[in-house]
N, C-alpha and C positions, 0 to 999 in steps of 0.2 A: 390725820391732822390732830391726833390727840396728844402733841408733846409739845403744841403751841400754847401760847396766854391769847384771847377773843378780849379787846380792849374797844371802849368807847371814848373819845377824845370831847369834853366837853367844859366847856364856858365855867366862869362862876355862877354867872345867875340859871345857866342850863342844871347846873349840881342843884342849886338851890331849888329850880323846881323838881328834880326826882326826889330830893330828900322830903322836899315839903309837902306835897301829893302823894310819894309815892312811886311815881310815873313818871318818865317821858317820852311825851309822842313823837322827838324827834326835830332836828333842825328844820330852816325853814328847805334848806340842800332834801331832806332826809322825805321831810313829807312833801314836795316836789317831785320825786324817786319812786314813792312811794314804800321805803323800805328806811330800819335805820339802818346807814352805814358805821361798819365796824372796822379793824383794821387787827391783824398779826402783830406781834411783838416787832418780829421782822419789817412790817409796814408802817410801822408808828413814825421814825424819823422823815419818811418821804410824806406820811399824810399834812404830818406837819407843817413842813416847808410848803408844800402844795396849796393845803388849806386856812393855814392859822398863822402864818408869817407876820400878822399884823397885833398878833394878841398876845400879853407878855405873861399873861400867865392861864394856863388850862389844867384839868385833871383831866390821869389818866383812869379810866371806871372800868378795871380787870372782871371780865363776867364769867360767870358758871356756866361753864360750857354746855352741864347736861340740865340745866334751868331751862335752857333755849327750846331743847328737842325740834320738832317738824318745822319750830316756826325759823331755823337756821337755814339759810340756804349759803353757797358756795356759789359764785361768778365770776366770769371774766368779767374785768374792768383794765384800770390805770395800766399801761403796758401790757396788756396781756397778761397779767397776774391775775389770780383766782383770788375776791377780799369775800369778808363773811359779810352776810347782809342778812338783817331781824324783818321779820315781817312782822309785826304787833310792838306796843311799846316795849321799850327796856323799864321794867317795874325794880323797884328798890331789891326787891327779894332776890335777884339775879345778882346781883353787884356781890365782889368775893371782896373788893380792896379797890379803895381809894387814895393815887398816888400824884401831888401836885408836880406839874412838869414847867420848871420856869424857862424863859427866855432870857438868855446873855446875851452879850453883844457875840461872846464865841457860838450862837449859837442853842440851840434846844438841849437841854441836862434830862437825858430823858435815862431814869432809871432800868437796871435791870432787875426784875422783880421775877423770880418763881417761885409759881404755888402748890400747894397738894391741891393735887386732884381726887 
């Protein structure tokens, strides 16, 4: 799975606390789970509709895949799809790019973005 983007889908004041701390520990979904959820480039437009249908503006927070190391695991979840899940917070140093994803009336504009790895 190394020719994916590991993206975190989060709030303004969710950005605002990894920026301002440093860290985030994670939705209230997330540390409920006990893991944060992540999602595929691929998974991004379904998390969305799924989870965020009600919020007109989120960033997408592209992570460093090899930032992650032991603490990444791979799951079945939503359909039987395998999504990434963080075991420890997402700390600022992890984040590669920060991309806002607005809501239209057409619709989530959700960018295609690759990066070096």
């Amino acid at each position: 799975m190394n020719d994916v983007s590991i993206i975190k889908i989060l709030r303004a004041d969710e950005l605002a606390e990894l920026v301002v701390s440093g860290r985030f520990e994670g939705s209230a979904d997330d540390r409920r789970d006990g893991f944060v959820h992540l999602s595929t480039d691929a998974q991004v437009p379904g998390t969305l509709t799924k989870h965020f249908h009600q919020i007109a503006t989120l960033f997408l927070i592209y992570v460093k895949i090899g930032a992650l190391e032991d603490a990444l695991r791979w799951e079945v979840s939503r359909g039987g799809e395998r999504f990434p899940h963080l075991y420890r917070p997402l700390v600022l140093s992890d984040v590669e790019a920060v991309v806002p994803v607005p809501q239209t009336r057409d619709g989530w504009q959700v960018p295609r973005l690759k990066l070096e790895v």
